[in-house]
DSSP file (Angstrom, degrees, kcal/mol; ACC not computed):
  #  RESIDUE AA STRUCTURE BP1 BP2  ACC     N-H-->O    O-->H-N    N-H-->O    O-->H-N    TCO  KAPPA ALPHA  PHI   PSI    X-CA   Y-CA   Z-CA
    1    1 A X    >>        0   0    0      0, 0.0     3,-2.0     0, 0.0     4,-0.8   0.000 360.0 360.0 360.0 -38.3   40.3   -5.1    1.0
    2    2 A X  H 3>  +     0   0    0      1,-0.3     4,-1.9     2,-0.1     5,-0.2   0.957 360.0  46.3 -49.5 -47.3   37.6   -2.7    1.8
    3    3 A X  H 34 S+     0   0    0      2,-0.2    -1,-0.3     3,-0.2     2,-0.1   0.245 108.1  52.7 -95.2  15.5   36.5   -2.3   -1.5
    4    4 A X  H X4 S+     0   0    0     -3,-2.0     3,-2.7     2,-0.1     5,-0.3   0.792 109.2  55.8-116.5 -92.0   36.5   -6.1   -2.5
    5    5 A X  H >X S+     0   0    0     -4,-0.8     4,-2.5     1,-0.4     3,-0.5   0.393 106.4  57.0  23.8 -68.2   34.1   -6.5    1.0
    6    6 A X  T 3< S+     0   0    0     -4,-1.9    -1,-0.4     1,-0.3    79,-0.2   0.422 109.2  40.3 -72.7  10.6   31.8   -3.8   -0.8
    7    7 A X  T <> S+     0   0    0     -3,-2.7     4,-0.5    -5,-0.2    -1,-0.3   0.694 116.1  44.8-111.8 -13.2   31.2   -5.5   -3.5
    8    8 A X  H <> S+     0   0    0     -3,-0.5     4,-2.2    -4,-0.1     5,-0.3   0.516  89.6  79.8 -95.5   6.2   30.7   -8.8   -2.4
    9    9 A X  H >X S+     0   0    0     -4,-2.5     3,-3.0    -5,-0.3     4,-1.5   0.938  92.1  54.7 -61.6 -65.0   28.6   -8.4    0.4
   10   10 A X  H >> S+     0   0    0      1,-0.3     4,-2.6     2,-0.2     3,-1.0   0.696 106.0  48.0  -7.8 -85.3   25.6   -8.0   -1.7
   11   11 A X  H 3X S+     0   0    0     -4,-0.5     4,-0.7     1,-0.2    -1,-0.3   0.694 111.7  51.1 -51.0 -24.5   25.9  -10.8   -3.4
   12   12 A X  H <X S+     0   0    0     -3,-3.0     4,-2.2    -4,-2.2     3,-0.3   0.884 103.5  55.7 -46.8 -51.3   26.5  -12.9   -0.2
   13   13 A X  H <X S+     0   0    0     -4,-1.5     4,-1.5    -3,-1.0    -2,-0.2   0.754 108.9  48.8 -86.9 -15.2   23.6  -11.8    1.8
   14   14 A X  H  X S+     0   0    0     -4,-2.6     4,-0.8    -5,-0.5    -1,-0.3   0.689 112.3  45.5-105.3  12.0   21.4  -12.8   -0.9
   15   15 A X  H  X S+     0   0    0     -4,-0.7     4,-1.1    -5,-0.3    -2,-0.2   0.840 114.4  53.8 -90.6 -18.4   23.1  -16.4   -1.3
   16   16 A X  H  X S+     0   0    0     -4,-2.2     4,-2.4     2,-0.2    -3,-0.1   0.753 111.4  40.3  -4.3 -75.0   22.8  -16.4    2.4
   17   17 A X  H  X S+     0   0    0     -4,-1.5     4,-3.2    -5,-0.2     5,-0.2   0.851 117.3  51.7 -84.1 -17.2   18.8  -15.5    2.4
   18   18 A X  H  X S+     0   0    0     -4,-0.8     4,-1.8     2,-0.2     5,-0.3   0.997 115.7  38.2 -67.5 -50.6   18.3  -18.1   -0.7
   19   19 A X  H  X S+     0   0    0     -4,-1.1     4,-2.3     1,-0.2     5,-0.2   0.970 118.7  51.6 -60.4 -40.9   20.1  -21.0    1.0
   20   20 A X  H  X S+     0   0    0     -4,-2.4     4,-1.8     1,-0.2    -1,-0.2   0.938 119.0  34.6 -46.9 -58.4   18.4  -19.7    4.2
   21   21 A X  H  X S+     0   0    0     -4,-3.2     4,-0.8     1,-0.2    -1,-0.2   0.732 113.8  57.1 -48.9 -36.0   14.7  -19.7    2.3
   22   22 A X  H  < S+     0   0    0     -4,-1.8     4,-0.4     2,-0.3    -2,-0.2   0.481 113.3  37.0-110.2 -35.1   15.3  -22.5    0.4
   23   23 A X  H >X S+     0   0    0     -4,-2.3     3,-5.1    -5,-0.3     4,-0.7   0.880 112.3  58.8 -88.7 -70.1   16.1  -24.7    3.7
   24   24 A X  H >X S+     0   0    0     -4,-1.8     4,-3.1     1,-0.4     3,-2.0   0.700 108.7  57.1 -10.9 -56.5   13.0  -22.7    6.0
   25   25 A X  H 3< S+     0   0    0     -4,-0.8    -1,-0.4     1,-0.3     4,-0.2   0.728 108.1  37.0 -85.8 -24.1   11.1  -24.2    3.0
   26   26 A X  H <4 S+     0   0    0     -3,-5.1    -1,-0.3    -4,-0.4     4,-0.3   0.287 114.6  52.8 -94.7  -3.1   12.0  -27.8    3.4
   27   27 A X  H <X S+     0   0    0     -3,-2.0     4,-0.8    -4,-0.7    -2,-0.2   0.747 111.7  50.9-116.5 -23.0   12.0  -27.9    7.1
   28   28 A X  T  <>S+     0   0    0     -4,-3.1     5,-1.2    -5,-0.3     6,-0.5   0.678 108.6  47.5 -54.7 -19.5    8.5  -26.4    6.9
   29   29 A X  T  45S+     0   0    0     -5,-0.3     3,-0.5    -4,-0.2    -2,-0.1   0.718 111.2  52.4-104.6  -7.6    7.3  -28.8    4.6
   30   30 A X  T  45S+     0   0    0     -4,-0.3    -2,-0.1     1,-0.2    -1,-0.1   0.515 115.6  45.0 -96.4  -2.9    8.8  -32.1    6.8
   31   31 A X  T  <5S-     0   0    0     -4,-0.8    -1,-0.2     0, 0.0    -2,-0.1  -0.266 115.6-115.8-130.6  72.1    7.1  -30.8    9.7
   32   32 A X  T > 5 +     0   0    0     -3,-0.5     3,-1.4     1,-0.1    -3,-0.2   0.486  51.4 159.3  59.6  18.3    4.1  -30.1    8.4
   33   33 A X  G > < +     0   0    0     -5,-1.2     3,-1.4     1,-0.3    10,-0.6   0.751  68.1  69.4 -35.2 -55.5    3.6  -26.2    8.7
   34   34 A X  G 3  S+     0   0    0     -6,-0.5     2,-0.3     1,-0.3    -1,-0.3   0.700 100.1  59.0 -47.5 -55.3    0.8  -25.6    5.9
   35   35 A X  G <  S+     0   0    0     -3,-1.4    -1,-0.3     7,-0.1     2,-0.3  -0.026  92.8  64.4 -88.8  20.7   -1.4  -27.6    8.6
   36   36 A X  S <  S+     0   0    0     -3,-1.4     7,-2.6    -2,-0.3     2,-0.4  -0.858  70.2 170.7-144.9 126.5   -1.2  -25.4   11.6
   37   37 A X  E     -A   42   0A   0     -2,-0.3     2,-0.3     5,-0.2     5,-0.2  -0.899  26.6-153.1-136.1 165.4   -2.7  -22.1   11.1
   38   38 A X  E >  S-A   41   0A   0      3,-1.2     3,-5.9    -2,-0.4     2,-0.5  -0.831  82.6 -18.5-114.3 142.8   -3.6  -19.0   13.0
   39   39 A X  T 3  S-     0   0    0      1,-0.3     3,-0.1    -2,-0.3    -2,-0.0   0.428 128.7 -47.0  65.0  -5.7   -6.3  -16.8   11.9
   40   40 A X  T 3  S+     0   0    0     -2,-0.5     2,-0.4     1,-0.3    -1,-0.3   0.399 120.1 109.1 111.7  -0.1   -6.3  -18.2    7.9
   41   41 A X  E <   -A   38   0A   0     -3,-5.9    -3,-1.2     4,-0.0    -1,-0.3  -0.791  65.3-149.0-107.9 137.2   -2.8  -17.9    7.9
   42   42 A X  E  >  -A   37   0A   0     -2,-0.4     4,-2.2    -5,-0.2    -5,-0.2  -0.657  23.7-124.3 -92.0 169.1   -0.7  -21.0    8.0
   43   43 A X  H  > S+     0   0    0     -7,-2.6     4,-3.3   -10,-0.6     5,-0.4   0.804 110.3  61.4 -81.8 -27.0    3.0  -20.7   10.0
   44   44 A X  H  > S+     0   0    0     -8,-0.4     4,-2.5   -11,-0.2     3,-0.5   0.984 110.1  36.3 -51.4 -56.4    4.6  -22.0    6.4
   45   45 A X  H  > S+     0   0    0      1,-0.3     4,-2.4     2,-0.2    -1,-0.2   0.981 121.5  49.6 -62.6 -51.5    3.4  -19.1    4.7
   46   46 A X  H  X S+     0   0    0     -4,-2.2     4,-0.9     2,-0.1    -1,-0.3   0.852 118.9  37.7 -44.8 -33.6    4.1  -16.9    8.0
   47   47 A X  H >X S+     0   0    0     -4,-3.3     3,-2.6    -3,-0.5     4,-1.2   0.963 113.8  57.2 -84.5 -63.7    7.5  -18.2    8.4
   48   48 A X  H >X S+     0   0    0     -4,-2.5     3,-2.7    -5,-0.4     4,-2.2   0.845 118.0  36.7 -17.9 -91.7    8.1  -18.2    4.2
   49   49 A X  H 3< S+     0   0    0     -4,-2.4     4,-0.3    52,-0.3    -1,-0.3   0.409 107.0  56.0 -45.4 -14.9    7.2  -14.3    4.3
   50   50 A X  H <X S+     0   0    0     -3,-2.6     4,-2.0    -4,-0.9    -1,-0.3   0.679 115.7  44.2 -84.9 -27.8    8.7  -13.0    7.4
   51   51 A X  H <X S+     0   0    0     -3,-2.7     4,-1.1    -4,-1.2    -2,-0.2   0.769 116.7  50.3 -85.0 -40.6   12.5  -14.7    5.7
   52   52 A X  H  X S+     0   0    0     -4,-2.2     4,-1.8    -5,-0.3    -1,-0.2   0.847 116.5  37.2-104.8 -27.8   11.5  -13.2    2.3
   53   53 A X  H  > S+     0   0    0     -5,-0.4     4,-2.3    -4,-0.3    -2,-0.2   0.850 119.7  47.4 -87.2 -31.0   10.9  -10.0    3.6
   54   54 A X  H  X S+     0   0    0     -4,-2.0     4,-2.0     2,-0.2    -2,-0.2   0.674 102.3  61.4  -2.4 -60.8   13.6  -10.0    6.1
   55   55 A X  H  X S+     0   0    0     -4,-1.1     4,-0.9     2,-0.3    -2,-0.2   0.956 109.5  42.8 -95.2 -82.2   15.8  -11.2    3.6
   56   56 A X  H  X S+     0   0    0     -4,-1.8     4,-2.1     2,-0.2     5,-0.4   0.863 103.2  64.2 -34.9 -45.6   15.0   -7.5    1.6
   57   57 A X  H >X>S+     0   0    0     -4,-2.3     4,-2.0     2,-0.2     3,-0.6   0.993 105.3  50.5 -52.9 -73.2   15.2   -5.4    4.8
   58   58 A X  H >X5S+     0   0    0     -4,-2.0     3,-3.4     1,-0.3     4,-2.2   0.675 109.9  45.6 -33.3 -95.5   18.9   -6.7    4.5
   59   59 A X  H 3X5S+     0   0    0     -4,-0.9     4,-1.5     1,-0.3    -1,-0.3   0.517 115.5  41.5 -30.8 -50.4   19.6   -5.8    1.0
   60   60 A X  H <X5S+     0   0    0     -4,-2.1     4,-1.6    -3,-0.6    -1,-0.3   0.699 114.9  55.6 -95.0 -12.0   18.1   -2.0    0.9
   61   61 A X  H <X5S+     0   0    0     -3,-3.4     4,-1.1    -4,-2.0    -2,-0.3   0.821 114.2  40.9 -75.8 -27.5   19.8   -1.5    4.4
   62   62 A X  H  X<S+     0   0    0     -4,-2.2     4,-3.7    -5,-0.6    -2,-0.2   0.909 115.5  48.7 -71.1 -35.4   23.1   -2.6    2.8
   63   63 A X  H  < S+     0   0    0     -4,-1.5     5,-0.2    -5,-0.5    -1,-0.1   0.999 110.0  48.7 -65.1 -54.8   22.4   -0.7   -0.2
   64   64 A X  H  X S+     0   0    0     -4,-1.6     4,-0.7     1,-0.2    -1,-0.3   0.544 108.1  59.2 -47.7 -18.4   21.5    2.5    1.9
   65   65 A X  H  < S+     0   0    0     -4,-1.1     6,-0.5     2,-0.2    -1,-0.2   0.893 107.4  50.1 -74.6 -49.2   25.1    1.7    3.9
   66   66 A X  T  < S+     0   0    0     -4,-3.7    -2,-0.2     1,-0.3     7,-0.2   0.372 101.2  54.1 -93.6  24.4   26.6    2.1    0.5
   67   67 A X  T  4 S+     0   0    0     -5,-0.1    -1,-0.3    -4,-0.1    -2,-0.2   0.706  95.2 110.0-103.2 -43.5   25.0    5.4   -0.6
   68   68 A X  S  < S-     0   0    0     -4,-0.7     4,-0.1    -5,-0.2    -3,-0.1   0.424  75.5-136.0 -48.8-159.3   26.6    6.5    2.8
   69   69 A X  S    S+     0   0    0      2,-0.1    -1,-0.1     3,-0.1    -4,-0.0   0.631 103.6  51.3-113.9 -38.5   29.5    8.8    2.9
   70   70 A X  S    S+     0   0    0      1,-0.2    -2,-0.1    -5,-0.1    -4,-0.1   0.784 117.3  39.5 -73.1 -21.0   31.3    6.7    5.7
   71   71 A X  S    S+     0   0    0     -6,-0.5    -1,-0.2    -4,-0.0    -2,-0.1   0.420  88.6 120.9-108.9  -2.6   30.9    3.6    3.8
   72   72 A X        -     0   0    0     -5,-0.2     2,-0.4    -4,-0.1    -3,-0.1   0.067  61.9-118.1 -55.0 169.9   31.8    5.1   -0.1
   73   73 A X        -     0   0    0     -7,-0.2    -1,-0.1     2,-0.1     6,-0.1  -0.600  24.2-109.8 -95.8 146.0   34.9    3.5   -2.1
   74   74 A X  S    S+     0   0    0     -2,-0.4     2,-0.2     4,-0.1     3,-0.1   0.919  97.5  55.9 -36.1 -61.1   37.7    5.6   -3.0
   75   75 A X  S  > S-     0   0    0      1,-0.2     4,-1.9    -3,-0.0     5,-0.4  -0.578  75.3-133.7 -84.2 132.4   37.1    5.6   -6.8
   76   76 A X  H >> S+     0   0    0     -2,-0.2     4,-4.6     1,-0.2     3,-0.6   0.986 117.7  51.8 -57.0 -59.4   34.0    6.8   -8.5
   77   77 A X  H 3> S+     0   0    0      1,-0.3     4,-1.3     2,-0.2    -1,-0.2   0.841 111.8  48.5 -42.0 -32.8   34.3    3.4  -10.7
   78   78 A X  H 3> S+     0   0    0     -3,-0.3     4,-1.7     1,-0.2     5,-0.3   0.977 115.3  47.3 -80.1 -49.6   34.6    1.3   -6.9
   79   79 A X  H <X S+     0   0    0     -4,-1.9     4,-1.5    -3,-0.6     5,-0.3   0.927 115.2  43.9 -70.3 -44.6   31.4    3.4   -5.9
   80   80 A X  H >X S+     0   0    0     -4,-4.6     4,-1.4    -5,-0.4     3,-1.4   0.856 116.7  47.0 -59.2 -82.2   29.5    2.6   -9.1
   81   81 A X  H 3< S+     0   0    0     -4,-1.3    -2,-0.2     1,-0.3    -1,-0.2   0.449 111.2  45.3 -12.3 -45.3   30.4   -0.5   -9.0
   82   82 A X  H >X S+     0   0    0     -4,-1.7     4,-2.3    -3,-0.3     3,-2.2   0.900 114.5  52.5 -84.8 -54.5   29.6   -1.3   -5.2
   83   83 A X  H XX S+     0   0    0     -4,-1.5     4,-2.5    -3,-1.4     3,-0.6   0.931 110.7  56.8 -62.4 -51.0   26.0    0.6   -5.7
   84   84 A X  H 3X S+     0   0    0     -4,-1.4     4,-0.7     1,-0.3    -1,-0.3   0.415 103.9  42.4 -56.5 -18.2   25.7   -1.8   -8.6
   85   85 A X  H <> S+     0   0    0     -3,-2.2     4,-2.4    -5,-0.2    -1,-0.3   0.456 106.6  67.3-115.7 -19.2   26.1   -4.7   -7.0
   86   86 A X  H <X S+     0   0    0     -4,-2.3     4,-3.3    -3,-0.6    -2,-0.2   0.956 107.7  43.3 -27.5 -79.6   23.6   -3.1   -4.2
   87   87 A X  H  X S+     0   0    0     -4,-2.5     4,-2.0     2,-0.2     3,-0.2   0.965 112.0  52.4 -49.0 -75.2   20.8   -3.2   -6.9
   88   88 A X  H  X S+     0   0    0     -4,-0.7     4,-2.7     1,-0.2    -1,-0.2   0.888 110.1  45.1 -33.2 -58.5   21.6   -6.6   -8.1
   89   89 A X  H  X S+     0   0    0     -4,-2.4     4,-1.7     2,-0.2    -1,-0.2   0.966 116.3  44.3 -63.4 -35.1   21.6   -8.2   -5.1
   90   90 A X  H  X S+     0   0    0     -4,-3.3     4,-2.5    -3,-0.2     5,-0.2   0.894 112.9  57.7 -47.5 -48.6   18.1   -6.4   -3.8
   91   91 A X  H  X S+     0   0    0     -4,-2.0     4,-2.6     1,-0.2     5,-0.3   0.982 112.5  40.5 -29.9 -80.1   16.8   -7.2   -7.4
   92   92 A X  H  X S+     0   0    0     -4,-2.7     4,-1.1     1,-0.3    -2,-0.2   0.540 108.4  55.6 -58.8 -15.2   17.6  -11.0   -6.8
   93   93 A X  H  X S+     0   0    0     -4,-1.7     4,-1.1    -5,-0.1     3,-0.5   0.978 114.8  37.9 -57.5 -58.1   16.5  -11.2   -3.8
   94   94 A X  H  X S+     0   0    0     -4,-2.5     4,-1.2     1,-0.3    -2,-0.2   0.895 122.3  44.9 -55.0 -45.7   13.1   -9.9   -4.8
   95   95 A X  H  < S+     0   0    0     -4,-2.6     4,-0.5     1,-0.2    -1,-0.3   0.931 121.5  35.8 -67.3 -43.9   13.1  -11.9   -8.4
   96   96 A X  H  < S+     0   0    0     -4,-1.1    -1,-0.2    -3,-0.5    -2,-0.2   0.450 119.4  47.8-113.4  18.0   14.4  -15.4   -6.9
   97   97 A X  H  < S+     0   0    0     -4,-1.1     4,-0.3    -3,-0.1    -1,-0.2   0.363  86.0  77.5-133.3  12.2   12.9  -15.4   -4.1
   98   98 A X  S >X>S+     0   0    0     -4,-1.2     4,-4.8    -5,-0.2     3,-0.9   0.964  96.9  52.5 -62.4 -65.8    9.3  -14.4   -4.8
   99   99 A X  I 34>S+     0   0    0     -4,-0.5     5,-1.2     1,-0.2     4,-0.2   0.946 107.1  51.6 -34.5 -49.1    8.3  -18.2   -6.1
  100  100 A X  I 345S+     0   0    0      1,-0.3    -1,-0.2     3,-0.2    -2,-0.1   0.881 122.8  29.3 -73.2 -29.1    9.7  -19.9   -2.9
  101  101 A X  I <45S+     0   0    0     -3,-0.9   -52,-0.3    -4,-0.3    -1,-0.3   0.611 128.6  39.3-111.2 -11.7    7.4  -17.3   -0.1
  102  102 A X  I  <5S+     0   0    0     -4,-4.8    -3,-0.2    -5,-0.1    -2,-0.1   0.820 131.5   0.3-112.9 -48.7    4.4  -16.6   -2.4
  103  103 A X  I   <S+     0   0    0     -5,-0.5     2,-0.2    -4,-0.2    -3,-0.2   0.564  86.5 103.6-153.4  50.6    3.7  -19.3   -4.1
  104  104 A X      < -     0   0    0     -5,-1.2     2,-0.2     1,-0.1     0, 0.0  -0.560  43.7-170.6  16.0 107.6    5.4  -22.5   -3.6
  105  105 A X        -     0   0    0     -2,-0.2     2,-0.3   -61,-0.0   -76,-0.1  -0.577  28.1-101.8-127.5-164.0    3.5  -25.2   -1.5
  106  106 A X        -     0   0    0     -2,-0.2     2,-0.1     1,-0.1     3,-0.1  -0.724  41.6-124.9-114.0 157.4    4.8  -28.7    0.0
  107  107 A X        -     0   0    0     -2,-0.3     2,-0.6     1,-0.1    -1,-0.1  -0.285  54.1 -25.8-100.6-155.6    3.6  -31.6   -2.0
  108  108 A X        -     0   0    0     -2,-0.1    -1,-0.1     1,-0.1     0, 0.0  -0.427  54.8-131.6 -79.8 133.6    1.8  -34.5   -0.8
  109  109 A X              0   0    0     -2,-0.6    -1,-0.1     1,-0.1   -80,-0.0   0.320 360.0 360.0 -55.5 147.2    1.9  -35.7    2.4
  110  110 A X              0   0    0      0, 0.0    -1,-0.1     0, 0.0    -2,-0.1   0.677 360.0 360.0-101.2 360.0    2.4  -39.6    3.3
């Protein structure tokens, strides 16, 4: 059980931070973030980028769990595997979730 756990977490926590981003981005653009800003900064983009970076801090702390010794698999093949699916998810966070916090805006307004 353990070792089905370490391989799917990855992929969870980043279908997790997509759904997660992916909503943050629609409930910023239906109440109006982009138009209250601090400093030059708007709170969309601030909220966008604190979730998308978040959202990594998850992934390379998970990944780093699974280099540990307390969290390895039984099997080299379970431990490749698990590390493999580490990477992938950190990858995809990074890859599908750039567009949606960097540059990604709300359209027009009614």
């Amino acid at each position: 059980m353990r070792d089905i756990l370490r391989l799917l977490l990855p992929p969870l926590v980043w279908l997790a931070s997509f759904s997660a981003i992916y909503g943050l981005h629609g409930i910023g653009c239906a109440l109006r973030w982009p138009e209250i800003s601090y400093q030059e900064v708007s709170l969309f983009r601030f909220a966008l980028l604190s979730a998308w970076f978040a959202a990594i801090f998850m992934q390379v702390a998970l990944l780093f769990a699974l280099h540990r010794d307390r969290f390895k698999a039984g099997s080299a093949f379970m431990q490749w595997t698990s590390l493999a699916t580490g990477w992938v998810g950190l990858v995809a966070v990074i890859w599908t979730l750039y567009p949606v916090a960097v540059i990604t805006a709300c359209g027009a307004y009614d």
